[in-house]
CHARMM internal coordinates of N, CA and C (Angstrom, degrees):
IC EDIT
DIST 1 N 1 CA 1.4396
DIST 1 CA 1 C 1.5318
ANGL 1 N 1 CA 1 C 107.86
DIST 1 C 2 N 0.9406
ANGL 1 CA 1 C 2 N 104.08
DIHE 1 N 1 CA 1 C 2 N 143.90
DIST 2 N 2 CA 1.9603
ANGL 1 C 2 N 2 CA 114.71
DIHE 1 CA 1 C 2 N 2 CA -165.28
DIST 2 CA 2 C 1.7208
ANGL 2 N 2 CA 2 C 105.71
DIHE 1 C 2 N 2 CA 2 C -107.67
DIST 2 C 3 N 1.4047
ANGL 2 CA 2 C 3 N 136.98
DIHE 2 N 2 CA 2 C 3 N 107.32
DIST 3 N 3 CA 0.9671
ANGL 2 C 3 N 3 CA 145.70
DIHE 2 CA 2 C 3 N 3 CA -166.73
DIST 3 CA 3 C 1.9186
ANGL 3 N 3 CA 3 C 105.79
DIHE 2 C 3 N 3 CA 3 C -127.32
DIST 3 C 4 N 1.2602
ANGL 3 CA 3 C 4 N 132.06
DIHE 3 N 3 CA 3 C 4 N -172.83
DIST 4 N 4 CA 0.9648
ANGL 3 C 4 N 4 CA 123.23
DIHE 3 CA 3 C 4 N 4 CA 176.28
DIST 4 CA 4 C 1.5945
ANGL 4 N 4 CA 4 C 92.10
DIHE 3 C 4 N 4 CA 4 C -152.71
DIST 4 C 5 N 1.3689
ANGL 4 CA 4 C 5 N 109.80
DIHE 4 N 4 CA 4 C 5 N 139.04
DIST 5 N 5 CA 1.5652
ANGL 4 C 5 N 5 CA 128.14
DIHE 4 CA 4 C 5 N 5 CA 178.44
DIST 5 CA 5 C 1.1889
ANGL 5 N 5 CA 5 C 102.84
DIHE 4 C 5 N 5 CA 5 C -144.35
DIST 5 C 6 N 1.5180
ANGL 5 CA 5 C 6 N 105.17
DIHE 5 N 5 CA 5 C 6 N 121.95
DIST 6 N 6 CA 1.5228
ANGL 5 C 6 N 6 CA 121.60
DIHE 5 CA 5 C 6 N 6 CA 177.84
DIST 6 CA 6 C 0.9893
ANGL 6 N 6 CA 6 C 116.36
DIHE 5 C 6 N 6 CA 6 C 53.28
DIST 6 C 7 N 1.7824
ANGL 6 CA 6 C 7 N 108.28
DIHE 6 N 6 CA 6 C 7 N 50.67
DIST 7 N 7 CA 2.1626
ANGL 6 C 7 N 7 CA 118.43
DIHE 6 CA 6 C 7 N 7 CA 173.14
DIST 7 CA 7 C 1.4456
ANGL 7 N 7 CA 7 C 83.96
DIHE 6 C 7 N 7 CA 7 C 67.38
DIST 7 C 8 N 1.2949
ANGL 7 CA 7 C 8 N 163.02
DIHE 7 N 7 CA 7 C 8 N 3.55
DIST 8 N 8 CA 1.3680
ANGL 7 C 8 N 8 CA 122.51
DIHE 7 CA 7 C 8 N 8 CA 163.31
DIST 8 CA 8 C 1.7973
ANGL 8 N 8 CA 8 C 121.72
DIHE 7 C 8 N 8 CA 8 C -137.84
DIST 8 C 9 N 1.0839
ANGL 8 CA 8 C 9 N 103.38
DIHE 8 N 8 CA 8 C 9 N 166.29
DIST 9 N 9 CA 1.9661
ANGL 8 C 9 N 9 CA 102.58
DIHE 8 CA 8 C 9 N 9 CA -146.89
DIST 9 CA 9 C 1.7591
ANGL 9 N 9 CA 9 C 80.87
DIHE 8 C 9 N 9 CA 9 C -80.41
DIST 9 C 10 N 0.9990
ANGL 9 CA 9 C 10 N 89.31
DIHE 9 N 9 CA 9 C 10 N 148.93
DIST 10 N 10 CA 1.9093
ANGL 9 C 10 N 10 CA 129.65
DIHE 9 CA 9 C 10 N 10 CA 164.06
DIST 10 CA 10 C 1.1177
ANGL 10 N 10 CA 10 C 146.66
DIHE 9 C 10 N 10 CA 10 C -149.30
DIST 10 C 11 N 1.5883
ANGL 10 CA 10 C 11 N 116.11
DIHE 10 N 10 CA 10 C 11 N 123.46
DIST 11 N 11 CA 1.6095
ANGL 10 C 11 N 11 CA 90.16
DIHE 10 CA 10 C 11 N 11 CA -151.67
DIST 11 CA 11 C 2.1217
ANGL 11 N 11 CA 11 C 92.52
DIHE 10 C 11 N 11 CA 11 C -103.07
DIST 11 C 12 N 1.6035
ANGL 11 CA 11 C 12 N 82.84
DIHE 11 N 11 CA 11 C 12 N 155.34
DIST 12 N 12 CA 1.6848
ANGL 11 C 12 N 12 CA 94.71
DIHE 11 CA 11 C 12 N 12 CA -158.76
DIST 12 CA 12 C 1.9447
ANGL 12 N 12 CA 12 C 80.01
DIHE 11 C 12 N 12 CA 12 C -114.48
DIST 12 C 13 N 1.7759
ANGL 12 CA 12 C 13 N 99.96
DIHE 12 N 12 CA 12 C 13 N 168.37
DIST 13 N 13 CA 1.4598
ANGL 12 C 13 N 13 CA 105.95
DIHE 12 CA 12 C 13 N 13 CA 173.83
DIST 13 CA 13 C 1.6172
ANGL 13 N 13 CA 13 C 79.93
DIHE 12 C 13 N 13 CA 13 C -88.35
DIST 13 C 14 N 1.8303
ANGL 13 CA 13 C 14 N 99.00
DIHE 13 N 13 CA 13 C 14 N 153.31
DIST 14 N 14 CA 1.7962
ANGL 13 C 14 N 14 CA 109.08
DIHE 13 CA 13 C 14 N 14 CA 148.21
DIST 14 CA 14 C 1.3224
ANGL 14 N 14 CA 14 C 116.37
DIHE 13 C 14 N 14 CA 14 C -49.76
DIST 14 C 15 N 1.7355
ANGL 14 CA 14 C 15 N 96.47
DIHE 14 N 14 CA 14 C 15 N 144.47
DIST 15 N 15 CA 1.2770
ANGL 14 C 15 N 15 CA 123.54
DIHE 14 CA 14 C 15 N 15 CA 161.44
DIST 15 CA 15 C 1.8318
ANGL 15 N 15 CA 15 C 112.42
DIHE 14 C 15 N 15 CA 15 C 64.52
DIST 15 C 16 N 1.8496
ANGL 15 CA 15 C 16 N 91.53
DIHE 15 N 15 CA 15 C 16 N 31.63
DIST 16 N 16 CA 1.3775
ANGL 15 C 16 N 16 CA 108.68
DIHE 15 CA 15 C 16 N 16 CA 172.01
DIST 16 CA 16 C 1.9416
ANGL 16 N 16 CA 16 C 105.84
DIHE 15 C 16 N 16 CA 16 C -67.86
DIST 16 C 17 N 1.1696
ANGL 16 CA 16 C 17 N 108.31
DIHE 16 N 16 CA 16 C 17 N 131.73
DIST 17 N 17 CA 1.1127
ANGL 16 C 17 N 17 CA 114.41
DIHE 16 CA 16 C 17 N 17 CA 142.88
DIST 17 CA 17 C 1.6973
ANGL 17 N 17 CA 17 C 133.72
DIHE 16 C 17 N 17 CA 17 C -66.38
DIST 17 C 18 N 1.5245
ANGL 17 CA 17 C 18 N 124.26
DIHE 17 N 17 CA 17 C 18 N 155.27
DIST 18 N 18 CA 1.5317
ANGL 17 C 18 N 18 CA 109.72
DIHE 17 CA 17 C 18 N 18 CA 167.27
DIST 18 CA 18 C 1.4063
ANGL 18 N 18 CA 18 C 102.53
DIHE 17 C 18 N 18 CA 18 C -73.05
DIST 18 C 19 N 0.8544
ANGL 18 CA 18 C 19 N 124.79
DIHE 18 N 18 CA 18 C 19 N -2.40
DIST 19 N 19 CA 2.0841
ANGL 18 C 19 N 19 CA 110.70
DIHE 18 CA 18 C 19 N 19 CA 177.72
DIST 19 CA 19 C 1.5646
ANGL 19 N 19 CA 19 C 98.07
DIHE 18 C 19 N 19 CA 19 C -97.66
DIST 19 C 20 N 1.0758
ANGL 19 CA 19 C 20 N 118.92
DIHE 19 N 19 CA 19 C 20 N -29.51
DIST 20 N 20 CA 1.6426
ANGL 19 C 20 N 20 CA 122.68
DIHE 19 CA 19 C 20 N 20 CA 165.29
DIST 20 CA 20 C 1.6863
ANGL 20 N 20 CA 20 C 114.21
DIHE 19 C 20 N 20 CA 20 C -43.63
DIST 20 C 21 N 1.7733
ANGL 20 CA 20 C 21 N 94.07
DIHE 20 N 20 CA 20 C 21 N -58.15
DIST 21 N 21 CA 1.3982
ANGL 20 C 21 N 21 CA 102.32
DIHE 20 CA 20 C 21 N 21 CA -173.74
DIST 21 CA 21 C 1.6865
ANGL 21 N 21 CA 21 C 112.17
DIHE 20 C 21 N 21 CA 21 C -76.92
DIST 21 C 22 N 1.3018
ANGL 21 CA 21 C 22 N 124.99
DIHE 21 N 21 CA 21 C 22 N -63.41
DIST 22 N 22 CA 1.5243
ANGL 21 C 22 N 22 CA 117.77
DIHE 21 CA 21 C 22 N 22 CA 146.10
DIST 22 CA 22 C 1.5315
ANGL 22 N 22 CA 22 C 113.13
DIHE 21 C 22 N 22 CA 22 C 4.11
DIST 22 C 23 N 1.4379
ANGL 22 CA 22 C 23 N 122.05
DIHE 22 N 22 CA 22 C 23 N -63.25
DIST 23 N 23 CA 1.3301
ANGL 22 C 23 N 23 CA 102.42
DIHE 22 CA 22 C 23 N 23 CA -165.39
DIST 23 CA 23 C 1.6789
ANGL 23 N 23 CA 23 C 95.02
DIHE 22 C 23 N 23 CA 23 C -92.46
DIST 23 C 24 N 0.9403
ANGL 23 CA 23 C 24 N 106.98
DIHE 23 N 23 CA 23 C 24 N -38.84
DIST 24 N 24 CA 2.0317
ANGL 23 C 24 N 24 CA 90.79
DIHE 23 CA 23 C 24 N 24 CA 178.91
DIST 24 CA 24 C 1.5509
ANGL 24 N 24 CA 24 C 99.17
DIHE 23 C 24 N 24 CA 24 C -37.27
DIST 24 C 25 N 1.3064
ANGL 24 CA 24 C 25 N 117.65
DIHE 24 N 24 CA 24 C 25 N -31.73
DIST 25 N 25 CA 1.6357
ANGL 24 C 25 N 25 CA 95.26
DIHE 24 CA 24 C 25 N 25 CA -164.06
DIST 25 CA 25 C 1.2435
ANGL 25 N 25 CA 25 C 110.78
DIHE 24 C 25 N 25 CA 25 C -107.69
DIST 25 C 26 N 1.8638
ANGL 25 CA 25 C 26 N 112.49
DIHE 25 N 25 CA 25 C 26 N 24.28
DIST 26 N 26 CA 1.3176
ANGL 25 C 26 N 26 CA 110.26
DIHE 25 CA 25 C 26 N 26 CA -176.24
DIST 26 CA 26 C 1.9215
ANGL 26 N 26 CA 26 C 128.28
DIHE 25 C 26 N 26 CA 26 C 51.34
DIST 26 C 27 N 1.6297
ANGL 26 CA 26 C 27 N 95.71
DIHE 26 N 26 CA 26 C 27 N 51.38
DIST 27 N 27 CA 1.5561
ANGL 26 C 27 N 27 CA 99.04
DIHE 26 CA 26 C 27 N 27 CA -177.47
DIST 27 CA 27 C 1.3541
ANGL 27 N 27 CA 27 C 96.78
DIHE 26 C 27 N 27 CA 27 C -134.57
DIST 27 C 28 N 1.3854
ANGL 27 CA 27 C 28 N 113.83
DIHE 27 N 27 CA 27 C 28 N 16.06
DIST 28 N 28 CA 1.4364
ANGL 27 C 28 N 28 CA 116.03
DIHE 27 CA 27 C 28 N 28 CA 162.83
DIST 28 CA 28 C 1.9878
ANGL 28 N 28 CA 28 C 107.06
DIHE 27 C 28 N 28 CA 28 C -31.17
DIST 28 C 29 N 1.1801
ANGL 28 CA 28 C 29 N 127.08
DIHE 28 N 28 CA 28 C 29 N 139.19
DIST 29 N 29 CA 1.2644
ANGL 28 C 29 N 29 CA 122.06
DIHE 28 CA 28 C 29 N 29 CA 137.64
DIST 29 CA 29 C 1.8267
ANGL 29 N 29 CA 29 C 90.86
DIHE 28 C 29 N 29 CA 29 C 83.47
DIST 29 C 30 N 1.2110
ANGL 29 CA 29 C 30 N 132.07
DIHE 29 N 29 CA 29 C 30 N -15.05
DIST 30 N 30 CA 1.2906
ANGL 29 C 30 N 30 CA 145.56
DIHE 29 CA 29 C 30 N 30 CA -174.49
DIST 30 CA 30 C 1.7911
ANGL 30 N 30 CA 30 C 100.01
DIHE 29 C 30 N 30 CA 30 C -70.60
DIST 30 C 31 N 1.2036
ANGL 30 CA 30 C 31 N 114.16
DIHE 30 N 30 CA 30 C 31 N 115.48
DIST 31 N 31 CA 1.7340
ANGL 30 C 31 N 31 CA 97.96
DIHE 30 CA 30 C 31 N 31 CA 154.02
DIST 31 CA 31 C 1.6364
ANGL 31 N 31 CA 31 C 132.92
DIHE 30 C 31 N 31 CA 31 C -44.02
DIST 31 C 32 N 0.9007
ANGL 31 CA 31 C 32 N 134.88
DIHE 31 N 31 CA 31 C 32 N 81.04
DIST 32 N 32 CA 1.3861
ANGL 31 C 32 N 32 CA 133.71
DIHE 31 CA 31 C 32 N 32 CA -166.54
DIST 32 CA 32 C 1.4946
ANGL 32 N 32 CA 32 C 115.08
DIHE 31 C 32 N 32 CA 32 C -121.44
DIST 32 C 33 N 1.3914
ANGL 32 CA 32 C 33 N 120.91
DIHE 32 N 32 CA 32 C 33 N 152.04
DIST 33 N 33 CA 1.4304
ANGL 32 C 33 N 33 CA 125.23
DIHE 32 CA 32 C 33 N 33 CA 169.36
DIST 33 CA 33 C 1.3674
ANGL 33 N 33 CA 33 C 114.41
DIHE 32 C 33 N 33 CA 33 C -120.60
DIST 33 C 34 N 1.6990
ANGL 33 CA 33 C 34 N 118.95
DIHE 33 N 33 CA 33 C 34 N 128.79
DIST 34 N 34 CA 1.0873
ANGL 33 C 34 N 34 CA 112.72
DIHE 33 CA 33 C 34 N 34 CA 175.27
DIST 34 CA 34 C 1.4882
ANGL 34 N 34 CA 34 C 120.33
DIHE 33 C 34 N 34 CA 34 C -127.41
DIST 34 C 35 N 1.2933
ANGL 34 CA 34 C 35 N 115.03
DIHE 34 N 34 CA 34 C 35 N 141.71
DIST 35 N 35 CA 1.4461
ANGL 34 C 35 N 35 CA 135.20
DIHE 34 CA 34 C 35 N 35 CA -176.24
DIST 35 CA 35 C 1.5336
ANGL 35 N 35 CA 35 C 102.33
DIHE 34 C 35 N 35 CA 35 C -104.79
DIST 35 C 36 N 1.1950
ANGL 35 CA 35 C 36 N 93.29
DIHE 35 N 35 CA 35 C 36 N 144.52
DIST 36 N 36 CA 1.8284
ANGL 35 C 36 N 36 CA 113.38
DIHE 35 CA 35 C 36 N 36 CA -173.24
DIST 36 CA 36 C 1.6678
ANGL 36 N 36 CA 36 C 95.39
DIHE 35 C 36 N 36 CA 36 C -141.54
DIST 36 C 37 N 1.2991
ANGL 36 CA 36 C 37 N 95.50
DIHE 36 N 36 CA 36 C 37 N 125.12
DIST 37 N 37 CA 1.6733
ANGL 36 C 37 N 37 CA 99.89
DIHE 36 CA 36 C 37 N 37 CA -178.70
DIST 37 CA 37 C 1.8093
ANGL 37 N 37 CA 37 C 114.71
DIHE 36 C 37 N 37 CA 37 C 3.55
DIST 37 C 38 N 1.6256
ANGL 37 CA 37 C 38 N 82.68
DIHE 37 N 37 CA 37 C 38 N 75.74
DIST 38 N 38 CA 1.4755
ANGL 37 C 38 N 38 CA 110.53
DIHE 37 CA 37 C 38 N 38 CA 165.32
DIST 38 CA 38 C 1.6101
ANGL 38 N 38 CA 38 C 120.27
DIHE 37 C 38 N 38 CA 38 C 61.18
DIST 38 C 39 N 1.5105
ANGL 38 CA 38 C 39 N 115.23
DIHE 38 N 38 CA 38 C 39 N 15.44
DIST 39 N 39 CA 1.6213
ANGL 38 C 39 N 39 CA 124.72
DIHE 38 CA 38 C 39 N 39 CA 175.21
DIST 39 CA 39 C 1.5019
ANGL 39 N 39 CA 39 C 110.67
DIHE 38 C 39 N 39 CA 39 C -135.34
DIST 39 C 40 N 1.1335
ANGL 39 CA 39 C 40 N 113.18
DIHE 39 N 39 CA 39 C 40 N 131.87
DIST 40 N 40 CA 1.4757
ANGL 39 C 40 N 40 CA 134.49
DIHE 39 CA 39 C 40 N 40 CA 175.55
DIST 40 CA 40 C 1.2766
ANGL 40 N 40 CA 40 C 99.93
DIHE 39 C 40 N 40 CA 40 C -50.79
DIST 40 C 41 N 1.6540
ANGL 40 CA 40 C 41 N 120.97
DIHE 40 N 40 CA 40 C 41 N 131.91
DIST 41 N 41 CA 1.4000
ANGL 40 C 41 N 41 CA 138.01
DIHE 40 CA 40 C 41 N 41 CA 175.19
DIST 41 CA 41 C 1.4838
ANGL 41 N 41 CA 41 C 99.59
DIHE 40 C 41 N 41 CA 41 C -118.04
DIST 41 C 42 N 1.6596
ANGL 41 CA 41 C 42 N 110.28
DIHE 41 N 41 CA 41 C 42 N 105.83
DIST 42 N 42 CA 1.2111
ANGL 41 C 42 N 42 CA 131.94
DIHE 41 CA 41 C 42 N 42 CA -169.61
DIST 42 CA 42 C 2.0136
ANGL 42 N 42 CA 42 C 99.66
DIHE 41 C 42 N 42 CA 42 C -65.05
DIST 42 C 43 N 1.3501
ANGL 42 CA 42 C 43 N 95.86
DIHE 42 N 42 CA 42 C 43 N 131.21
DIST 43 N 43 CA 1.9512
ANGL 42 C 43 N 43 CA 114.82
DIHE 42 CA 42 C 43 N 43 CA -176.70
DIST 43 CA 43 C 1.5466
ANGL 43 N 43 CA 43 C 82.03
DIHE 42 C 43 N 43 CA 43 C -32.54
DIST 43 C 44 N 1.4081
ANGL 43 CA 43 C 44 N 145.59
DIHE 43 N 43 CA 43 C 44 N -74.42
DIST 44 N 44 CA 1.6177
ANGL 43 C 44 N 44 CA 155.67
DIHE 43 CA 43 C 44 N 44 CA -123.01
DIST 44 CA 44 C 1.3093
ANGL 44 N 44 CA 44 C 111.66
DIHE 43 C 44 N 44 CA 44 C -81.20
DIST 44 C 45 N 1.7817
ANGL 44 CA 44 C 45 N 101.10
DIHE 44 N 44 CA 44 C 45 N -31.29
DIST 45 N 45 CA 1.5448
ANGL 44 C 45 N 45 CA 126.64
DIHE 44 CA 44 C 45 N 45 CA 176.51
DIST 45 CA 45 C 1.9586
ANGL 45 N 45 CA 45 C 117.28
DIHE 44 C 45 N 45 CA 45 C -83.98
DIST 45 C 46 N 1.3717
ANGL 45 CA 45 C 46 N 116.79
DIHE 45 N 45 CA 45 C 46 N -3.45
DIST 46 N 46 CA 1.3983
ANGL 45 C 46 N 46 CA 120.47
DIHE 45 CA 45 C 46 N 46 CA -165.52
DIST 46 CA 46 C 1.8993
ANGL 46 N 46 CA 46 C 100.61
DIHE 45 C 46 N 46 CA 46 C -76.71
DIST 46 C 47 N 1.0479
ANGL 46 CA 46 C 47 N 100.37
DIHE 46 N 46 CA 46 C 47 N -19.08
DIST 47 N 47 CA 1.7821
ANGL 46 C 47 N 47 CA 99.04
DIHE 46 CA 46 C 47 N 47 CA -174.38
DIST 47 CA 47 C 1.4075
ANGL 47 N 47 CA 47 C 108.61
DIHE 46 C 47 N 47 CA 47 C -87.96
DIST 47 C 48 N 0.9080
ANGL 47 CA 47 C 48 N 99.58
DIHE 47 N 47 CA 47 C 48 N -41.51
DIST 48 N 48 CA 1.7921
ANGL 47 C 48 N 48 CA 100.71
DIHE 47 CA 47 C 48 N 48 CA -176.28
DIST 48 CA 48 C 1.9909
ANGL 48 N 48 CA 48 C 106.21
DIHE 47 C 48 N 48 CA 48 C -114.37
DIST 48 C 49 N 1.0698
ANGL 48 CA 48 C 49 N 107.28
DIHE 48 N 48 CA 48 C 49 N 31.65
DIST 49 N 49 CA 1.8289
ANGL 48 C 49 N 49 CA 117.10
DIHE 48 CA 48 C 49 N 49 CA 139.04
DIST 49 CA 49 C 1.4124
ANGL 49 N 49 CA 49 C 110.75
DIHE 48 C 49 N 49 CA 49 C -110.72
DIST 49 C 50 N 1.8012
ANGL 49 CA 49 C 50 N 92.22
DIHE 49 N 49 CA 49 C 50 N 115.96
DIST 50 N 50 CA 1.2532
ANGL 49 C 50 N 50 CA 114.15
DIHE 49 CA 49 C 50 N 50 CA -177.73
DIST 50 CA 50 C 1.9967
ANGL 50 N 50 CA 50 C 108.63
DIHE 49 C 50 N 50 CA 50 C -97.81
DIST 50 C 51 N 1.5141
ANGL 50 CA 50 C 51 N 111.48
DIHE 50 N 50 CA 50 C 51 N 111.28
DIST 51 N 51 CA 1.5065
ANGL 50 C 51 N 51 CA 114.22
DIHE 50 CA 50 C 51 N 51 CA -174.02
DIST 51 CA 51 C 1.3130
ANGL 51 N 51 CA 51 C 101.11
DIHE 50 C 51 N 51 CA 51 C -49.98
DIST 51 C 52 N 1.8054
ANGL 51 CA 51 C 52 N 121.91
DIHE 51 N 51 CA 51 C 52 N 146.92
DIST 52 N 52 CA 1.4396
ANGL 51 C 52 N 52 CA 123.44
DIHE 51 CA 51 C 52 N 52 CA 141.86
DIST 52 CA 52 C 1.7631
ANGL 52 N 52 CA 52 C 113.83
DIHE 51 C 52 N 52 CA 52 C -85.80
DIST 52 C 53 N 1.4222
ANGL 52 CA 52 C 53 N 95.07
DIHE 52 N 52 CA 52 C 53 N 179.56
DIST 53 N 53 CA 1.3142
ANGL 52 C 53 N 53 CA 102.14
DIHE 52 CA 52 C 53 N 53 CA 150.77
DIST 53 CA 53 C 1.4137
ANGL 53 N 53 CA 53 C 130.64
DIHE 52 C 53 N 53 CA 53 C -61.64
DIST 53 C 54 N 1.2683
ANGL 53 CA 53 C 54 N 131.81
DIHE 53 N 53 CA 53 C 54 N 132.85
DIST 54 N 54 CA 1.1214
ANGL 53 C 54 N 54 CA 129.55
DIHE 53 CA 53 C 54 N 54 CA 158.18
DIST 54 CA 54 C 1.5504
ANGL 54 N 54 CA 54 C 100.61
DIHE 53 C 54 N 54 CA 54 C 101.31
DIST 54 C 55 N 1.7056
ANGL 54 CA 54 C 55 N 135.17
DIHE 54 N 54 CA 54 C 55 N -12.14
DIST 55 N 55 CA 1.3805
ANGL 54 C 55 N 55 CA 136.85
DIHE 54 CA 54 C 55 N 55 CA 170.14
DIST 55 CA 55 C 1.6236
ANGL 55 N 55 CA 55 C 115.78
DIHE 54 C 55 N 55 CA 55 C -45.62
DIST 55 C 56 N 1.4598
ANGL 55 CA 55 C 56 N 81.07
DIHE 55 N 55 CA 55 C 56 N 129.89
DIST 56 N 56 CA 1.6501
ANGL 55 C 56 N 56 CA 83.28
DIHE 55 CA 55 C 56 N 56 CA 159.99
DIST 56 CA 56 C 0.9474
ANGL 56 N 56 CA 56 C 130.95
DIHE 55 C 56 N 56 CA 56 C -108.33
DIST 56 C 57 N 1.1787
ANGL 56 CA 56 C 57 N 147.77
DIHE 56 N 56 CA 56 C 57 N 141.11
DIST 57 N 57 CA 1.5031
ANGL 56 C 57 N 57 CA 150.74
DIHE 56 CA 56 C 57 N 57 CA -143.76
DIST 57 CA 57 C 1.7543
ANGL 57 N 57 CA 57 C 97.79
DIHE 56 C 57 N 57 CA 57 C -145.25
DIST 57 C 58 N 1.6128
ANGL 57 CA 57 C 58 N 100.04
DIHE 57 N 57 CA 57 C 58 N 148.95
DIST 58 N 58 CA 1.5541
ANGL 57 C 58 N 58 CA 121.22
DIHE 57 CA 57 C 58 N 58 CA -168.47
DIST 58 CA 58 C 1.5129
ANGL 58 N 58 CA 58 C 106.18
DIHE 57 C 58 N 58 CA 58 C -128.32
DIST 58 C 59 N 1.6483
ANGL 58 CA 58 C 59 N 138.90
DIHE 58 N 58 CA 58 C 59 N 50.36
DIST 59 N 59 CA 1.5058
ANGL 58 C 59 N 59 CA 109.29
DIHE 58 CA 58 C 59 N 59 CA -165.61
DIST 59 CA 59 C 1.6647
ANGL 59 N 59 CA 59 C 107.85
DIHE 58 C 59 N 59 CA 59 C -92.02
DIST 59 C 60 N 1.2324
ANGL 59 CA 59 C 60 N 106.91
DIHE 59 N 59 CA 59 C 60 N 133.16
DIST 60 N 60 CA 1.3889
ANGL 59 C 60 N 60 CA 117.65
DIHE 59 CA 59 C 60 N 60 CA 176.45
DIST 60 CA 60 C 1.8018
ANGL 60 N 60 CA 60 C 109.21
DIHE 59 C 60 N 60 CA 60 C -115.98
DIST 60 C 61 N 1.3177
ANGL 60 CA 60 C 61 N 90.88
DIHE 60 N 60 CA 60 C 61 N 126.34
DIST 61 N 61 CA 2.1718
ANGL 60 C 61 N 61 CA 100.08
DIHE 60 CA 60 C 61 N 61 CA -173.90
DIST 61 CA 61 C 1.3830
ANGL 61 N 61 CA 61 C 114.78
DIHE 60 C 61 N 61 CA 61 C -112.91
DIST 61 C 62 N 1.4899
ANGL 61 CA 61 C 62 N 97.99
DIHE 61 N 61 CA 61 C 62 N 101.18
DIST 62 N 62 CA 1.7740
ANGL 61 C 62 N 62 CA 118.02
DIHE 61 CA 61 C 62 N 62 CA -170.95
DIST 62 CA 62 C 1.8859
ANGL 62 N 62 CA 62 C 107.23
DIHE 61 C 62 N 62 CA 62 C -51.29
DIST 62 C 63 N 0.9935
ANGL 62 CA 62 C 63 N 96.76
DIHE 62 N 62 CA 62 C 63 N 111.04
DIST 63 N 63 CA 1.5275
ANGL 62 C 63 N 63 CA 111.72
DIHE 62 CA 62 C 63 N 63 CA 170.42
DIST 63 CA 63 C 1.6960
ANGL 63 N 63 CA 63 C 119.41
DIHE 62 C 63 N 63 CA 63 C -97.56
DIST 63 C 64 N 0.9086
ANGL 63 CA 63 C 64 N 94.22
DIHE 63 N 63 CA 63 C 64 N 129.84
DIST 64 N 64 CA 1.3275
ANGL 63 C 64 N 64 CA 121.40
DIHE 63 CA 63 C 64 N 64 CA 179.72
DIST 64 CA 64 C 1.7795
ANGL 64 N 64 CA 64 C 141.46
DIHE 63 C 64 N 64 CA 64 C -77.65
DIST 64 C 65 N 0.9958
ANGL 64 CA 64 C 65 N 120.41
DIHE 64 N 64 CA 64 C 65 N 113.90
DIST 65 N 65 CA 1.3736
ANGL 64 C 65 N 65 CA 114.66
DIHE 64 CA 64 C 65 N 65 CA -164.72
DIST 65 CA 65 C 1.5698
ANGL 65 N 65 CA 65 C 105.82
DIHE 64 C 65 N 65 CA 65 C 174.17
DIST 65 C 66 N 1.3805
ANGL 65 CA 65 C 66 N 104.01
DIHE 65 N 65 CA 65 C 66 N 179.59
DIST 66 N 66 CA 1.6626
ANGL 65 C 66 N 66 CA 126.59
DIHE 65 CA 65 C 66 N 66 CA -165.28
DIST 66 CA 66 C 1.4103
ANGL 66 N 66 CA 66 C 118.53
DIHE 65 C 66 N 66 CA 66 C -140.59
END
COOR INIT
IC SEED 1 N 1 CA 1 C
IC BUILD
């Protein structure tokens, strides 16, 4: 399935979840925010949002420092 994360195409297995994809990219446990064709996917909501085709996805990983 062909999705796009961060402007560029990736292909995901069907009936990926964002906690699916999260861990493909090793951000398990990571502070992160994610956007799905342009709406915030609440941390509580990442297991049970199931990707379509053609989604676009935004993940940004809060870094830390002073």
């Amino acid at each position: 399935m062909h999705i796009t994360l961060n402007g560029e195409a990736r292909e995901i297995a069907p009936a990926s979840t964002v906690a699916d994809l999260l861990a493909e990219l090793d951000l398990i446990g990571k502070r992160v925010a994610v956007e799905r064709n342009g709406e915030i996917v609440p941390r509580g909501q990442h297991g049970a949002t199931v990707l379509a085709e053609d989604d676009a996805l935004e993940i940004v990983v809060a870094v830390g420092g002073g």
